[in-house]
C-alpha positions in Angstrom: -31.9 -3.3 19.5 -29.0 -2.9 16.7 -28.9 0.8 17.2 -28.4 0.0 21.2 -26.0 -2.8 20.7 -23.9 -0.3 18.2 -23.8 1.9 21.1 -22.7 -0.5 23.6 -19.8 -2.0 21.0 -18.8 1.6 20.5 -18.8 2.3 24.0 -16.6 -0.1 25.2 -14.2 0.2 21.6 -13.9 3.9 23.4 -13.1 3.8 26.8 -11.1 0.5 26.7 -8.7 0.8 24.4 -7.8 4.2 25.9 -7.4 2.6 29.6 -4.1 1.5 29.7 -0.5 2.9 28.6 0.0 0.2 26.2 3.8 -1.4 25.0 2.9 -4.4 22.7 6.7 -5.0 21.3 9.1 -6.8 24.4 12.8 -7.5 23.1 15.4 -9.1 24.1 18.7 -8.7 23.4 21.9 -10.6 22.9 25.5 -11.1 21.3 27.2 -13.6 19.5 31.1 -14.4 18.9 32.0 -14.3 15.1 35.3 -14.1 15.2 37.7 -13.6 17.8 36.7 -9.3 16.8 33.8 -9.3 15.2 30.5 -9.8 17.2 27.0 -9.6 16.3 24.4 -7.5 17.9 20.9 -9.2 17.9 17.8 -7.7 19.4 14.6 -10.0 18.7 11.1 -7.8 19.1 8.0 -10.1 19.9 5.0 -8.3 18.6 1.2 -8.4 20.3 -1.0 -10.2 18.2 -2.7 -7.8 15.6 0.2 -5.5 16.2 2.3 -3.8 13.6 5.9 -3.1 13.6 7.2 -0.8 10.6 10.4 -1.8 9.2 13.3 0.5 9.2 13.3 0.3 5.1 9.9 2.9 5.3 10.7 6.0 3.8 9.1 9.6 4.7 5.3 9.7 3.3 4.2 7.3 5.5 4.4 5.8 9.0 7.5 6.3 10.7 10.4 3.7 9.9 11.9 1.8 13.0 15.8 3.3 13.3 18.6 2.6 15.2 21.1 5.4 17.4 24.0 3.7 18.1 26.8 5.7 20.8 29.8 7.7 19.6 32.4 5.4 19.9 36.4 6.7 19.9 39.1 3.5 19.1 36.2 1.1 20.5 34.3 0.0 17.8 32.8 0.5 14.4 29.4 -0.9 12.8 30.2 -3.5 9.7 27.2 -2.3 7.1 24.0 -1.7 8.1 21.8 -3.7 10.2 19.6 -6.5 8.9 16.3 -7.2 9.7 14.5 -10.0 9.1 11.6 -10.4 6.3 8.9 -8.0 6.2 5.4 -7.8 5.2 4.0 -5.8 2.4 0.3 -4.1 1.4 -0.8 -1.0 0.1 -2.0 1.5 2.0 -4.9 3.7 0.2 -4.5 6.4 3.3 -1.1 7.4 2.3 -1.4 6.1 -1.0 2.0 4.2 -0.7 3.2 0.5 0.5 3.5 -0.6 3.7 6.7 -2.8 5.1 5.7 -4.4 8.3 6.3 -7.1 10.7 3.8 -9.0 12.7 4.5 -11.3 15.3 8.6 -11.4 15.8 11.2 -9.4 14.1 15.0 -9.8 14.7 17.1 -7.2 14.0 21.3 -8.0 13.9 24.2 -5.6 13.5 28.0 -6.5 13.3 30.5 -4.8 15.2 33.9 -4.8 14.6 36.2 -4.5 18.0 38.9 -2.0 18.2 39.9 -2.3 21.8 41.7 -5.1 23.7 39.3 -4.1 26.5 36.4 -4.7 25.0 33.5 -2.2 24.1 30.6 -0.5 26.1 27.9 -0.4 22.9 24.6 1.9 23.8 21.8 1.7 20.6 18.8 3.8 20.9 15.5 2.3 19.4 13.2 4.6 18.1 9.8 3.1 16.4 6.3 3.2 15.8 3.7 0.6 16.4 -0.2 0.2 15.3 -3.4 -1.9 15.5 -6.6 0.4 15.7 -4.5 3.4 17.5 -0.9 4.0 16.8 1.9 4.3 19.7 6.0 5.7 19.4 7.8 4.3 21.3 11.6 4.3 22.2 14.2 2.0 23.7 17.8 2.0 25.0 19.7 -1.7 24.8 23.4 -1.9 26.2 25.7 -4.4 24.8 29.0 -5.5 27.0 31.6 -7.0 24.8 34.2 -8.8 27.3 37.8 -8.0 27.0 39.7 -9.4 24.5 42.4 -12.3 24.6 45.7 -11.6 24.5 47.0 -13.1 21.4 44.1 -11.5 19.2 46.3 -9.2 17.1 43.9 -6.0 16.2 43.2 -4.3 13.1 45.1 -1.3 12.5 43.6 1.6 14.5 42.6 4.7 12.9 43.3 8.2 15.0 38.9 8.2 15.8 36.8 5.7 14.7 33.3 7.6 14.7 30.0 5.7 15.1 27.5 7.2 12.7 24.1 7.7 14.7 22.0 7.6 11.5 24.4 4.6 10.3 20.9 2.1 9.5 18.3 4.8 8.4 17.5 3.2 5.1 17.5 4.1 1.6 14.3 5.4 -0.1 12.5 3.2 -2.5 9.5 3.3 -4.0 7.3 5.2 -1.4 7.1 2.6 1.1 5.6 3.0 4.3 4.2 0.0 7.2 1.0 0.3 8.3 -0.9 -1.9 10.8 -4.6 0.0 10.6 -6.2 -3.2 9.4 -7.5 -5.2 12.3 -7.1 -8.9 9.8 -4.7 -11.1 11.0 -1.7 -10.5 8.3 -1.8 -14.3 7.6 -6.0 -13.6 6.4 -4.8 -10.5 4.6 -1.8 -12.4 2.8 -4.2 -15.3 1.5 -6.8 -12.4 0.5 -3.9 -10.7 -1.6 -3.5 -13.8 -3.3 -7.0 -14.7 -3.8 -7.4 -11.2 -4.9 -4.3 -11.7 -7.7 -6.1 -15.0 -8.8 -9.2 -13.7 -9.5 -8.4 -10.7 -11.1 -5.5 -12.8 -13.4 -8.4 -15.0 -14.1 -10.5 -12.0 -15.7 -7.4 -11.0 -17.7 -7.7 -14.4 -18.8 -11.2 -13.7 -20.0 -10.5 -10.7 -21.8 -8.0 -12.8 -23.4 -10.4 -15.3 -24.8 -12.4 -12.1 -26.1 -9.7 -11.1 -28.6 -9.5 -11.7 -32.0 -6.1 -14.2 -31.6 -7.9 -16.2 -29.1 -11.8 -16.2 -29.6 -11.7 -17.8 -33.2 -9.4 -20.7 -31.8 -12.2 -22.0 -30.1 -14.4 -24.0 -31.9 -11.7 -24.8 -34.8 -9.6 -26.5 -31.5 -12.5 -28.3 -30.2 -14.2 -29.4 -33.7 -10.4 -30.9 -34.0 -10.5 -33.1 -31.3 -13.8 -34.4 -31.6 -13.3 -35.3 -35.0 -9.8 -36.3 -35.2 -10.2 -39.0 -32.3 -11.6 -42.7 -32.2 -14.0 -42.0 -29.7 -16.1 -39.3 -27.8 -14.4 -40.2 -25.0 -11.2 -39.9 -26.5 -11.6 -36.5 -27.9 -13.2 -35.3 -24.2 -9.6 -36.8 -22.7 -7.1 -35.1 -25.3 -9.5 -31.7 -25.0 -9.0 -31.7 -21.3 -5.9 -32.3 -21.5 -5.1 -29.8 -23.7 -6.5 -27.5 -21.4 -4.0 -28.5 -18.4 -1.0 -28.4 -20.7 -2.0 -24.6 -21.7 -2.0 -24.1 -17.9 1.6 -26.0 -17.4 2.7 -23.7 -19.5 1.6 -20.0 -17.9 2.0 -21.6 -14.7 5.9 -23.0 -15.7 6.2 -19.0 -16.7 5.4 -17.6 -13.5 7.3 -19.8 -12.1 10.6 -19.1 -14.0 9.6 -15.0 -13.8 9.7 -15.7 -9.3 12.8 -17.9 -9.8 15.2 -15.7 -11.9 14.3 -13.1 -10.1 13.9 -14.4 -6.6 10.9 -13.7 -4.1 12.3 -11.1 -2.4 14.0 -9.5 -5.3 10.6 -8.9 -6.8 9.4 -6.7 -4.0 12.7 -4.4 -4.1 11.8 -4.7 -8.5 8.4 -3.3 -7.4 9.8 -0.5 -5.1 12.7 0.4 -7.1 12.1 3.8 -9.4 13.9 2.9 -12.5 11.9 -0.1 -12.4 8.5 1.7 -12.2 9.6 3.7 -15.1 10.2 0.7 -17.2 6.9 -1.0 -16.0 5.7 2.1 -17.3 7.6 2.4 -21.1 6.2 -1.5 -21.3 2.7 -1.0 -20.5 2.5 2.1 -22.6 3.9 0.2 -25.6 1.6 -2.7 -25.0 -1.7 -0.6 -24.6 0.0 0.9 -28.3 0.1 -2.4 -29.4 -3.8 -3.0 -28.3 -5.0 0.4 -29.9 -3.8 -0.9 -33.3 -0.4 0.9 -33.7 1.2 -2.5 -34.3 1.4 -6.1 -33.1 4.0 -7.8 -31.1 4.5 -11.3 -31.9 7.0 -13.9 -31.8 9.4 -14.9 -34.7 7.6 -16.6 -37.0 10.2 -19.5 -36.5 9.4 -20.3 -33.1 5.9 -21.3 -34.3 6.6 -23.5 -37.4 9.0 -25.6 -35.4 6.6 -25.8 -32.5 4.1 -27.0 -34.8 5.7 -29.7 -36.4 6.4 -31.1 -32.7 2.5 -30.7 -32.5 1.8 -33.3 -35.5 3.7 -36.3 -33.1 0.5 -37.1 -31.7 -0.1 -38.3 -28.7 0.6 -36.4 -25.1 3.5 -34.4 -26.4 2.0 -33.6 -29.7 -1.5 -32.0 -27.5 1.9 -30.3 -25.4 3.3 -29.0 -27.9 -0.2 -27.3 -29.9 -1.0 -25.6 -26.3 2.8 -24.1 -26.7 1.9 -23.2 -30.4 -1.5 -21.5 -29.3 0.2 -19.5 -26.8 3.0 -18.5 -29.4 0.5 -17.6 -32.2 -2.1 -15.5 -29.5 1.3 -13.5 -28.2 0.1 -10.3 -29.8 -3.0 -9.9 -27.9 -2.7 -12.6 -24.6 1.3 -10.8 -24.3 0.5 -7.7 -23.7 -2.0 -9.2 -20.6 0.4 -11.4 -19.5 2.8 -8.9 -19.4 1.0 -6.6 -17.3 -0.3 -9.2 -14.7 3.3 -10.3 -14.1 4.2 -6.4 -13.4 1.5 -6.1 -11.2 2.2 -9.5 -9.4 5.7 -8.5 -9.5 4.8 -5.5 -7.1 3.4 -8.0 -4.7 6.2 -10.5 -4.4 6.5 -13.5 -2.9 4.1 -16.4 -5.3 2.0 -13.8 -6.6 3.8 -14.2 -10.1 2.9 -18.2 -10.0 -0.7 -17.4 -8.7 -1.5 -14.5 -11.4 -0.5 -17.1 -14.7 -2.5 -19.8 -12.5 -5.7 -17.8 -12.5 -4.5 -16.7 -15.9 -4.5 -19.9 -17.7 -7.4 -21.5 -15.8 -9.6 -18.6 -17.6 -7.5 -19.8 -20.9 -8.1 -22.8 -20.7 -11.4 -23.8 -19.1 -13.5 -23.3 -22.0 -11.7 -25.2 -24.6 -12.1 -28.0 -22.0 -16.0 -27.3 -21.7 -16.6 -27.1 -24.9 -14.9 -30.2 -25.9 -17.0 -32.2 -22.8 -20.4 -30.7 -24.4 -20.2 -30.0 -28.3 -23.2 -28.6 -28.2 -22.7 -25.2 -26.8 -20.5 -24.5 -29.8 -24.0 -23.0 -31.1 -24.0 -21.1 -28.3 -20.8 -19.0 -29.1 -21.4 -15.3 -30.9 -19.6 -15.4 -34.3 -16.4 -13.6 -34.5 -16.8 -10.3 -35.9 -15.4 -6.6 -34.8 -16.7 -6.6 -31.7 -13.4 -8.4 -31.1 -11.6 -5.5 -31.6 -13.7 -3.6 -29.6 -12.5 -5.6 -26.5 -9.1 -5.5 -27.6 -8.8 -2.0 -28.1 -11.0 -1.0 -24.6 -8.1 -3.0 -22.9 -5.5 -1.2 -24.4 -7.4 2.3 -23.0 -7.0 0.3 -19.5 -3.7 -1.1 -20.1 -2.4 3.1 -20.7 -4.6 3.8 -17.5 -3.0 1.8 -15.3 0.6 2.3 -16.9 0.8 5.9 -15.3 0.0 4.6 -11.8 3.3 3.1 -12.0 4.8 6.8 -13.1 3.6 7.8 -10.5 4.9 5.9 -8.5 8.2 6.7 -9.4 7.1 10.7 -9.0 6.2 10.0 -5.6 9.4 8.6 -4.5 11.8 11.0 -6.4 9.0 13.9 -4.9 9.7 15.7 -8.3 6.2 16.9 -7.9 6.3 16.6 -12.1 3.1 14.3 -11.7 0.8 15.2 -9.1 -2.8 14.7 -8.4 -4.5 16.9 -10.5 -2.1 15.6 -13.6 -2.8 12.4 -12.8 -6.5 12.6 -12.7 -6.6 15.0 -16.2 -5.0 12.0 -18.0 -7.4 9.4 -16.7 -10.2 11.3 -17.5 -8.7 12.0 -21.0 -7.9 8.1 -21.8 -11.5 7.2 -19.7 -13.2 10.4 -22.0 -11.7 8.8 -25.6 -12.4 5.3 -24.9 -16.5 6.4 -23.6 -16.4 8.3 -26.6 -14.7 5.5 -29.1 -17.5 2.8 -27.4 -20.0 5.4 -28.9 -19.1 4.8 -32.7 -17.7 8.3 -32.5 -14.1 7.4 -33.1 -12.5 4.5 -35.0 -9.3 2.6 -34.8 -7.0 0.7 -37.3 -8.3 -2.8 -37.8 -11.7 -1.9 -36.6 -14.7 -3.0 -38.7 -17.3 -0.5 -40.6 -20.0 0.6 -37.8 -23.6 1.4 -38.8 -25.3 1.1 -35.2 -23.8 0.0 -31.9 -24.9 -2.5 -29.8 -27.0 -2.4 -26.5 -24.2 -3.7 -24.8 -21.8 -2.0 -26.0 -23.8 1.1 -25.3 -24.3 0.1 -21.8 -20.7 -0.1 -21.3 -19.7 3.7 -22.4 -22.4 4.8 -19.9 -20.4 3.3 -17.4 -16.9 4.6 -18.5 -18.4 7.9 -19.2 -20.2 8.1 -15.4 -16.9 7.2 -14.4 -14.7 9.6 -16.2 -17.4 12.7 -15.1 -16.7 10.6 -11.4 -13.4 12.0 -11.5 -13.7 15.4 -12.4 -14.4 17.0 -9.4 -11.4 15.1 -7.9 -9.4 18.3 -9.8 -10.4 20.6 -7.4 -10.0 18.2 -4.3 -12.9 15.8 -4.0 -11.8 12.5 -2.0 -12.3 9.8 -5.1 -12.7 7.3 -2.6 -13.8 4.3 -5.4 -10.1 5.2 -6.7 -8.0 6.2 -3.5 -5.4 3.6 -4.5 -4.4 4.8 -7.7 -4.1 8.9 -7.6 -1.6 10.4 -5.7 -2.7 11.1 -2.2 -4.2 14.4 -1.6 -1.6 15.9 0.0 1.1 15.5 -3.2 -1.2 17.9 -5.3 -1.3 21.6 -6.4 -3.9 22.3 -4.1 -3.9 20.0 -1.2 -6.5 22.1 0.8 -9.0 21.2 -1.4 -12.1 22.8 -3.4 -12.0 26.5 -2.0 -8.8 26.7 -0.7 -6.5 29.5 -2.2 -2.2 28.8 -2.1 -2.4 33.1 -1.7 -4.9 32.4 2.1 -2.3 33.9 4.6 -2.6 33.4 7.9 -2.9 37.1 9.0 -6.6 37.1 10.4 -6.0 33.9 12.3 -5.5 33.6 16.4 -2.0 33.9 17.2 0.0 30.4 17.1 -3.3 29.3 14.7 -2.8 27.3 11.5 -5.0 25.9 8.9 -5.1 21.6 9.5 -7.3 18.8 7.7 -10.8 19.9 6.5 -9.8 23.7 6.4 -10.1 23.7 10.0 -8.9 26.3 12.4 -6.1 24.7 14.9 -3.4 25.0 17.3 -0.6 23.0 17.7 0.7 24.6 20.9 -1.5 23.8 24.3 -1.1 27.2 25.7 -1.8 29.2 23.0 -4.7 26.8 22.2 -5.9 27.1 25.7 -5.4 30.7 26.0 -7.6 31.5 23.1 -10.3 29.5 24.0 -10.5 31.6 27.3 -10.8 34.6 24.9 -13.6 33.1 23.2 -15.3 31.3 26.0 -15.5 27.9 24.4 -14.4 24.6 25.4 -11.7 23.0 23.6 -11.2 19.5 22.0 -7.4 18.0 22.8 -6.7 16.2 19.1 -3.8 13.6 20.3 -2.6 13.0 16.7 0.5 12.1 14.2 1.4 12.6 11.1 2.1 9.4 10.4 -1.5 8.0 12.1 -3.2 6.5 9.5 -6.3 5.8 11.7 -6.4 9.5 12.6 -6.0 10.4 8.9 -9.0 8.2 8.1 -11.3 9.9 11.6 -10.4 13.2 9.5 -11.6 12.0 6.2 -14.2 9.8 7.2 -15.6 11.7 10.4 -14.3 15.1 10.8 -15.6 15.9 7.4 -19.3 15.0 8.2 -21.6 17.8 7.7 -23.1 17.5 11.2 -19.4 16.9 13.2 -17.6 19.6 11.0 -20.2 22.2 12.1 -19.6 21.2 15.8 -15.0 21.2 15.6 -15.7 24.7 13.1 -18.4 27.0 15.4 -18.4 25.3 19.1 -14.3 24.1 19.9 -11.1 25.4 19.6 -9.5 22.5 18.3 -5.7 21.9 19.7 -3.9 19.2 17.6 -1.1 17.8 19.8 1.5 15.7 17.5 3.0 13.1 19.3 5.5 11.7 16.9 6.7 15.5 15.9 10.2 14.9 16.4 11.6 18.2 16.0 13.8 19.1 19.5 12.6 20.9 22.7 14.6 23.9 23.3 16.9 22.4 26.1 15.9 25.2 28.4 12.3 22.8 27.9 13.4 19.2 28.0 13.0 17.8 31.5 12.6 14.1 32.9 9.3 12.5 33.2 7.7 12.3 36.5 5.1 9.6 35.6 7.9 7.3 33.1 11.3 8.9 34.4 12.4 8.9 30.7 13.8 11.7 29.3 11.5 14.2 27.6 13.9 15.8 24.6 11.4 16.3 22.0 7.7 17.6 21.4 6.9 15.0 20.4 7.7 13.3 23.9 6.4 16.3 25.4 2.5 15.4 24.4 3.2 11.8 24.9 4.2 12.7 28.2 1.2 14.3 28.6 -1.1 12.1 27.6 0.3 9.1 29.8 0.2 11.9 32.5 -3.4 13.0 32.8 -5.3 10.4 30.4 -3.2 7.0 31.5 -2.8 6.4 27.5 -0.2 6.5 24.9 -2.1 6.0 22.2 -3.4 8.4 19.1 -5.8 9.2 17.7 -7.2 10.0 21.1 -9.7 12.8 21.7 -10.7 14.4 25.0 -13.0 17.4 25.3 -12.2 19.7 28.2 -13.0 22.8 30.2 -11.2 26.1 30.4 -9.7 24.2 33.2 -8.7 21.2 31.7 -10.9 19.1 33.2 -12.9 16.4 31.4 -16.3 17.2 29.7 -17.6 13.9 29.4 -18.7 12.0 32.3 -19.6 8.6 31.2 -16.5 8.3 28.0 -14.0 10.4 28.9 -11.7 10.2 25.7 -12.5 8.7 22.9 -10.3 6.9 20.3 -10.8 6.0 16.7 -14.1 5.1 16.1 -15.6 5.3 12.4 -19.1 6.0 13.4 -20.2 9.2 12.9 -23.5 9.3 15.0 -21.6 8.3 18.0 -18.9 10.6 17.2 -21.1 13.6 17.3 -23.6 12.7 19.9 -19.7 12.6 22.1 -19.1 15.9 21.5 -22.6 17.0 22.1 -22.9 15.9 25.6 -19.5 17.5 26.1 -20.1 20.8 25.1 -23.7 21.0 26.5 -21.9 19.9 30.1 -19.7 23.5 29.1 -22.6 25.6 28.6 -24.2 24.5 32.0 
C-alpha cells in the first residue's frame, strides 16, 4: 500500500504541476510626486504563496537576479541612483554552495526619476526575473510610466546636450556570493524560526564546550560550595545561585544585543556578504583557534577584573551582578574565542541571530551553576579537573581553524580568484581533521597539555570518528559529492576538475556528434534541438527533451540526486540522446532568428525565449526542470505522464523512462 500510494503522490506531483503555463508574481505599478521634478517609480510584485522572487542584489553563481531595463531617454529624464527594493530574505543554498536573497510574499521595488522636459516623460522599464517553488520559471515584463506635463512656473535643471538612460543602471554590485533560491517547499516564516532555533541550539553546545575548558570547568563547584555556605539559609543560597545564573545570561544576552545594535540588522547581512569582511572573520578565527592550540592566551587587562571584583564583595543583587561579570572577564581566554566565533557566524545570518546565539550561549553557561546549587549533591558527580581539559580546549581550536577557511572561501568565491578551490579546500580539512585524529591518539602533544601514559575509551572513541571523517573526505579530491559537508566546500563546479573522478581537462571533443558537448554526470548532450534530433535519427533512438537552467537548482539536485543513479545513468548513457534545452540562456538570437510568438505574441529575442517558447508551445508549461521523452517525430512516448518534472524518486524516475523507451522499440 505505501509503495502504491508513493506512486499515486508522484503521479499527480508529475503531471500537475506541468499542466498549466504558470505566472505566480502580478504587479502593479504606480508614480508618486516628490517634487514638482522629481517622481518616483513604484512597481509592487505580489508573490504566490511558496513562491520565490530573487532579488536584484544576486550575483552570478547562482539563480538569476531580478534586473531592471529602463528606455533610452534623450533631454527627458534621468534615473536618481539605483532602484531600491524592499527587504529581502536570506538562507544558504548547499546546491550552489552560496546565499540566497529572496522575497516571499510582496516585494516593492521604487526608482526616482528626475524630469528634464516641460512636457513630461514617456518612461518604458523592462523586468526581467526568475521565480521558483519546486520548478523554476523566467519570466519578463514591460511597465510604462506617463509623467504629465509640467507646470509652467517649474524652472528646470540645467539640460545637458543628451541625457542617456543606462539600461544596466540597477544590476547590482557583487557581494559575497549571493544567490535567491526558492527550492525549499517550507513556508519562509517556518524556515526563518528553524534558522533561529538552529543558531540557539548550536550557541547552546558552544556554551557546553565552554563549561569543558580549563577557565570554566573548575569554577564550578568553588561558585556553588560559595553560595551554599556563605548564605543564612539553603533557600537562600538556591535563590543567589539561580540568580547568578540569570545575571551571567543578562550579560551575553546584553552583548548580542549591543553587537545587532551598533551594527544594525541589516548591516550585519551586507558584514556577512562583504569580502574584506570574510577575510577578517577569517584572520580572527585563525588567531583564536592559535589561541586554543596553546600558542598564547587572550585575556582581558588584568584591571578590568580587580575593579570588577571589588564591586562583587557589595553583596547583595549587584554584588552576585557584578561576580557573573567577573567570571566572564576571568574565562575570556577560552569562552572569547567561542563567543567570538558564534557572533561571526550569527553575524552571517542577520537580523536577531546575534541576540539568539549569546541566548543559547549563556543558558548552556549558566544552567549548571544553577543545578548544582538547587541539588549539592551532584557536586560528587562531577569528574575532577585534570588534562582532559585541555584536550577539549585544544580539539575546539582544530574546529575553530576548520571552519575559519570556510569564510576564505567565501571571499575566493566571490572575487572568483580561483586561489582556493575545492580540492584546496578539502586538502586543508583533511590535514587539520588528520592532526587533531592523530593528537586524540596520544601521538602528538601540545603546550599546556599534561603527561599521557594511556588514553581514554572516550577519548579513543572520538579520534575514530574524526579520523572516519577525515578518510570521508578524501575521495572528495578527485570529485566525490561530500554530501554530509555540501555547505562548506566550494561547489563542484569552482574546482580543478569539475568533471569529476575520471575526467581528464586534455578530453577534447573530437570523437563526439557534431553540436555534442559533455554536461552533468559526464553525459553525452546537445544543446541545439536540431542537431540533437538529427543524430538521434542516425542512431535510431528516441530522445529525452531536458528543459533545464543554469541557474535551476531543482534541476541541479535531479542531476545529482537522480541522474547519477546507477540504474537511470545506464538508461540517459546507452538508450537516449539527451537534448538539454536552457531556458534562461540569455545569450541573443541571431536577428535573422528572432521572431514573435504565435502562442504568447511576445517577442522571442533570445534562446533562451526560444525554448521557453517552445515549451509553452507544444507542452502548455513554462516551467523547468521538465522532461518529456519523444519519438523521432516528436511525439510523446509516454501515454499515461507525459512530462515529468522534478521528482526525487529514483524508482519512479526510471520506471518513466522505461515505459517510454519500450513504447519506441514497438
Amino acid at each position: 500500500m505505501k509503495k502504491i500510494a508513493l506512486l499515486l503522490v508522484a503521479f499527480f506531483a508529475f503531471s500537475i504541476s506541468n499542466s498549466q503555463v504558470l505566472d505566480p508574481v502580478k504587479w502593479k505599478t504606480k508614480f508618486e510626486k516628490v517634487t514638482e521634478t522629481q517622481y518616483n517609480l513604484i512597481m509592487t510584485a505580489t508573490i504566490d504563496s511558496g513562491w520565490h522572487l530573487y532579488s536584484q542584489y544576486t550575483p552570478d553563481g547562482g539563480a538569476i537576479p531580478l534586473s531592471f531595463a529602463f528606455s533610452p531617454s534623450i533631454n527627458s529624464y534621468e534615473l536618481d541612483a539605483k532602484t531600491k527594493e524592499s527587504p529581502y530574505k536570506k538562507q544558504f543554498n548547499d546546491v550552489f554552495g552560496v546565499d540566497e536573497f529572496y522575497f516571499e510574499k510582496q516585494a516593492t521595488f521604487t526608482q526616482k526619476v528626475q524630469i528634464k522636459n516641460k512636457n513630461g516623460a514617456d518612461i518604458k522599464v523592462e523586468v526581467d526575473y526568475q521565480v521558483c517553488k519546486e520548478v523554476c520559471i523566467n519570466l519578463n515584463k514591460s511597465f510604462q510610466f506617463k509623467i504629465p506635463a509640467l507646470p509652467s512656473t517649474v524652472v528646470l535643471p540645467e539640460n545637458k546636450d543628451t541625457i542617456s538612460v543606462d539600461t544596466n543602471s540597477v544590476i547590482s554590485p557583487k557581494t559575497t556570493s549571493v544567490t535567491a533560491s526558492a527550492s525549499k517547499q517550507k513556508a519562509p516564516e517556518k524556515e526563518e524560526k528553524k534558522g533561529l532555533w538552529t543558531i540557539f541550539f548550536l550557541a547552546f553546545i558552544g556554551g557546553f564546550a565552554a563549561l569543558l575548558t580549563p577557565c570554566v570547568f573548575p569554577m564550578i563547584p568553588m561558585t556553588v560550595s560559595f553560595f551554599t555556605k556563605q548564605s543564612k539559609t539553603k533557600a537562600q543560597g538556591k535563590r543567589n545561585a539561580i540568580f547568578y545564573g540569570f545575571s551571567i545570561i543578562f550579560i551575553y544576552v546584553v552583548l548580542g544585543l549591543a553587537v545587532t545594535s551598533i551594527f544594525g540588522a541589516d548591516a550585519l547581512n551586507a558584514l556577512s556578504t562583504n569580502v574584506w569582511f570574510n577575510v577578517l572573520f577569517f584572520i580572527l578565527l585563525v588567531v583564536f583557534a592559535i589561541s586554543f592550540l596553546g600558542a598564547f592566551e587572550i585575556m582581558l587587562p588584568n584591571s578590568w577584573a580587580n575593579k570588577v571584583d571589588k564591586q562583587a564583595d557589595r553583596g547583595g543583587f549587584v554584588g552576585i551582578i557584578f561576580m557573573a561579570l567577573a567570571l566572564a572577564i576571568v574565562s575570556f581566554s577560552c569562552t572569547g574565542p567561542i563567543v567570538g566565533t558564534l557572533l561571526v557566524q550569527a553575524a552571517s545570518s542577520g537580523g536577531v541571530a546575534p541576540i539568539i546565539g549569546m541566548l543559547g550561549f549563556s543558558s548552556a553557561l549558566a544552567l549548571p551553576f544553577m543545578l548544582f546549587a538547587m541539588f549539592p549533591g551532584w557536586l560528587q558527580s562531577l569528574p575532577k579537573s585534570g588534562g582532559w581539559l585541555n584536550t577539549v580546549k585544544v580539539s575546539l581550536g582544530f574546529l575553530e581553524l576548520a571552519l575559519a577557511f570556510k569564510f576564505l572561501s567565501n571571499a575566493d568565491l566571490v572575487l572568483q580568484l580561483h586561489y582556493f578551490e575545492r580540492e584546496t579546500f578539502l586538502a586543508i580539512w583533511i590535514a587539520i581533521f588528520g592532526i587533531w585524529g592523530i593528537y586524540l591518539l596520544g601521538k602528538i602533544t601540545l603546550p599546556h597539555d599534561s603527561p599521557l601514559t594511556h588514553i581514554s575509551v572516550g577519548r579513543m572513541l572520538l579520534a575514530l570518528v574524526v579520523l572516519s571523517f577525515t578518510i570521508y573526505m578524501i575521495p572528495g579530491l578527485w570529485g566525490a559529492p561530500l554530501k554530509l559537508i555540501s555547505a562548506f566546500p566550494p561547489p563542484q563546479t569552482y574546482s580543478e576538475s569539475p568533471q569529476g573522478i575520471g575526467f581528464s581537462s586534455n578530453e577534447t571533443t573530437d570523437n563526439y556528434p557534431e553540436g555534442a558537448e559533455l554536461g552533468p554526470n559526464n553525459l553525452i548532450i546537445f544543446t541545439d534541438y536540431e542537431k540533437g534530433l538529427a543524430f538521434a535519427k542516425k542512431v535510431n533512438k528516441p530522445v529525452l527533451l531536458d528543459f533545464t537552467g543554469h541557474a535551476c537548482v531543482n534541476c541541479r539536485k535531479m542531476e545529482n540526486n537522480v541522474w547519477s543513479d546507477e540504474q537511470v545513468l545506464k538508461i540517459l548513457k546507452n538508450e537516449v540522446v539527451l537534448i538539454s534545452l536552457f531556458a534562461d540562456d540569455k545569450r541573443p538570437l541571431p536577428a535573422n532568428e528572432q521572431f514573435v510568438s504565435k502562442t504568447t505574441g511576445s517577442k522571442i529575442e533570445t534562446i533562451g525565449d526560444k525554448w521557453t517558447d517552445f515549451m509553452i508551445t507544444k507542452y502548455n508549461t513554462n516551467t523547468q526542470p521538465l522532461y518529456v521523452l519523444v519519438d523521432l517525430n516528436g511525439a510523446n512516448l509516454n501515454t499515461e505522464i507525459p512530462t515529468a518534472s522534478y521528482n526525487p524518486d529514483v524508482l519512479f524516475y526510471a520506471n518513466w523512462l522505461k515505459k517510454g523507451i519500450a513504447n519506441f522499440s514497438k
